[in-house]
N, C-alpha and C positions, 0 to 999 in steps of 0.2 A: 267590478267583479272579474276576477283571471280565470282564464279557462285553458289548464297550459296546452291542452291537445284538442282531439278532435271527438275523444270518449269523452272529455269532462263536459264536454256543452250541454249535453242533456242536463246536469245536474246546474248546471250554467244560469239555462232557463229557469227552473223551477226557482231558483233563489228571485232570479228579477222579475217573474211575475206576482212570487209574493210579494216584494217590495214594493213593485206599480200597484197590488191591490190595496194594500194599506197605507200607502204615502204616495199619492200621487201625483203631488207637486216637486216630488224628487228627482231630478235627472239619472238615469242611471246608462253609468259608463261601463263597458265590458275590454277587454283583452286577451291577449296570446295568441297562440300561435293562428288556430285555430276560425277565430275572427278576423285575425290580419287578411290570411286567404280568403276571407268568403264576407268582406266586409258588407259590400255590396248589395248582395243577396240577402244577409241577416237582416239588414236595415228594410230592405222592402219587403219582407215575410210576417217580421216580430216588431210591431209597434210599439212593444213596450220596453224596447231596448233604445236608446239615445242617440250615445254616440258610442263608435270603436276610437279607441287605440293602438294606432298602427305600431307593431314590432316595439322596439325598444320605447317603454314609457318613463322613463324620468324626468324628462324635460317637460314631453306632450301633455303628461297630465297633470302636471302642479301647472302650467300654462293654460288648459282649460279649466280646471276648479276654479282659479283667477278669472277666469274668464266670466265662468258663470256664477260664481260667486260675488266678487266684487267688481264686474263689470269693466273687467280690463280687457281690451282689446277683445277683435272676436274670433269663433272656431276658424273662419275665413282664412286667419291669419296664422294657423296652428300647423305646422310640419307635422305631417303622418296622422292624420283625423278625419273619421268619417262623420257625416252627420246629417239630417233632414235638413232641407231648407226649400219653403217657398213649395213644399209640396215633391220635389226632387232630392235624390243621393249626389249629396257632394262628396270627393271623397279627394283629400291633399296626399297624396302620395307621400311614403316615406323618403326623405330626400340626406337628411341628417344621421347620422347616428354618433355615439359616443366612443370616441378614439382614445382618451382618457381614461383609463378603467382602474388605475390604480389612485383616482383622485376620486372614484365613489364611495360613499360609507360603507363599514359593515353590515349585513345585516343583522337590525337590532332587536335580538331575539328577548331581550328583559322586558320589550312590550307584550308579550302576552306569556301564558303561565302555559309553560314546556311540560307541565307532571301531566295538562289534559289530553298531551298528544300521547298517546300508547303505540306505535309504530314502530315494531320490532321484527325485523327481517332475520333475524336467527335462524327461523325456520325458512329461509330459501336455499337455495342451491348452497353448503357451506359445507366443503368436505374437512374441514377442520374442526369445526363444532364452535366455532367462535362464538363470546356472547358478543353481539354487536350491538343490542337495545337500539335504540331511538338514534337512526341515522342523520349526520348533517351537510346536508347538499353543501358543494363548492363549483360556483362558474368561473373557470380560470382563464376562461378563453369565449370570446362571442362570434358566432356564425362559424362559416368555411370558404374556405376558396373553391373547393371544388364544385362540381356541378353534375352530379350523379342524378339519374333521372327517378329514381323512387325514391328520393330525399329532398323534404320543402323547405327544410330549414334556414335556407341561405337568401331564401323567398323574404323570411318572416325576418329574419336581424344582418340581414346587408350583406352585399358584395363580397366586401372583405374580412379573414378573418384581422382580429385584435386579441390581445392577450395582455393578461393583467403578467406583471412581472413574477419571478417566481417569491423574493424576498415578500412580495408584498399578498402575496396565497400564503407564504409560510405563517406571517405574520395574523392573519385572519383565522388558522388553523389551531398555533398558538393559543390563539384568544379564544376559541369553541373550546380548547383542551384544559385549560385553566378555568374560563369562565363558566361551562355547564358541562363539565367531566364529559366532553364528546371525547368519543374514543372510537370512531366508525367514521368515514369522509366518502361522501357519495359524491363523485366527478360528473356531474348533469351538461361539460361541453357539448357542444355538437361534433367538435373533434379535438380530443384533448393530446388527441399524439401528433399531432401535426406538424409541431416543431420538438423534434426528439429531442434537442440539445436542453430547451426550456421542462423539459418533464423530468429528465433525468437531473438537471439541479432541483428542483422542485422535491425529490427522491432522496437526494443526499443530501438534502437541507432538511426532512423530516428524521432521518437519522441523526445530524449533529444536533438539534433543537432534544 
C-alpha cells in the first residue's frame, strides 16, 4: 500500500486494517515517502502493518514478495526494509538506489481502466481555461542534490539527483499522447529544473514530436 506523502497515511491505515481484519494471514507491505521517514515508529505503533519499503521500491519489493512468497532468501538480506523480528525493529537502511532510469518500464497504465479515474484539474489555477481532463504524472528526474532544511525528499530517494534522458521522457510522453489521448503532463520531480540544459531539450523535443 503507497502512501506518497504524509496526508495520505490516514487513508494509508484505514485500507491495512481492513485488510488485517479480513485476511489475516496476509502480510501487508506499505510505502513512500512518508513511511520511509518514520519507518520505525509505524512499525512499533501499528501492528498490523508488516513491513515498510524504504524509498525507491522496484527492486526491494519484488525481492521481498520472493521472499515471503516463495521463500527466497530473507528480509535480513533486503536493501532498504523494515520489518519485526524476534519481537524488535529491524530496519536495512536504504543503501542502493536506481542510476538507470531510462532502463525502467513505462508506466503500464492498460492495467487498470482510466475512464474510472475522474481527475480533472481544469478547475485549478488555469488562467487560460485549458480543458486539461485527467492529468499524467511524468518523473523525469529522482531525488536532488541540494539540501534545503524544510525539504525531506532527498531523505526518501537518495543523495544524488538521476535523471532519465530527455529522448527517453519524450518517448514515454509520446506514448501517453497516442496511447490514452493524454494531452496534460504533470512533472511530479522533486526538482525538475535542475539541469536547465536537460529541460530545455526536453521542451524543444515536445515541439518537434
Amino acid at each position: 500500500i503507497g502512501g506518497i506523502f504524509s496526508g495520505a497515511f490516514k487513508s494509508l491505515k484505514l485500507i491495512a486494517q481492513e485488510v488485517d481484519e479480513k485476511f489475516k494471514d496476509i502480510p501487508i507491505v506499505i510505502g513512500g515517502i512518508h513511511a520511509t521517514l518514520f519507518a520505525k515508529e509505524i512499525l512499533e505503533k501499528y501492528s498490523y502493518i508488516d513491513y515498510v519499503v524504504l524509498g525507491e521500491g522496484e527492486s526491494a519489493f519484488l525481492k521481498l514478495v520472493m521472499c515471503i512468497a516463495e521463500n527466497k532468501g530473507t528480509p535480513e538480506s533486503i536493501d532498504g526494509v523494515a520489518f519485526r523480528h524476534n519481537g524488535s525493529i529491524k530496519l536495512n537502511p536504504k543503501t542502493i538506489f536506481e542510476n538507470q532510469l531510462d532502463a525502467l518500464p513505462f508506466v503500464d497504465y492498460g492495467a487498470i481502466d482510466l475512464k474510472e479515474y475522474k481527475w480533472d484539474t481544469s478547475g485549478w489555477y488555469n488562467p487560460k481555461k485549458l480543458k486539461i481532463n485527467r492529468p499524467f504524472p511524468i518523473v523525469s528526474s529522482r531525488s536532488c542534490s541540494q539540501r534545503c532544511n524544510f525539504c525531506c525528499n532527498w531523505l526518501a530517494h537518495g543523495p544524488a539527483i538521476r535523471s532519465r534522458t530527455p529522448d527517453n521522457v519524450l518517448s514515454e510522453m509520446e506514448h501517453l499522447y497516442d496511447s490514452y489521448d493524454a494531452r496534460y503532463f504533470h512533472f511530479i520531480d522533486d526538482n525538475m529544473t535542475f539541469d536547465k540544459k536537460r529541460v530545455l531539450e526536453i521542451c524543444e523535443g515536445i515541439t518537434k514530436r
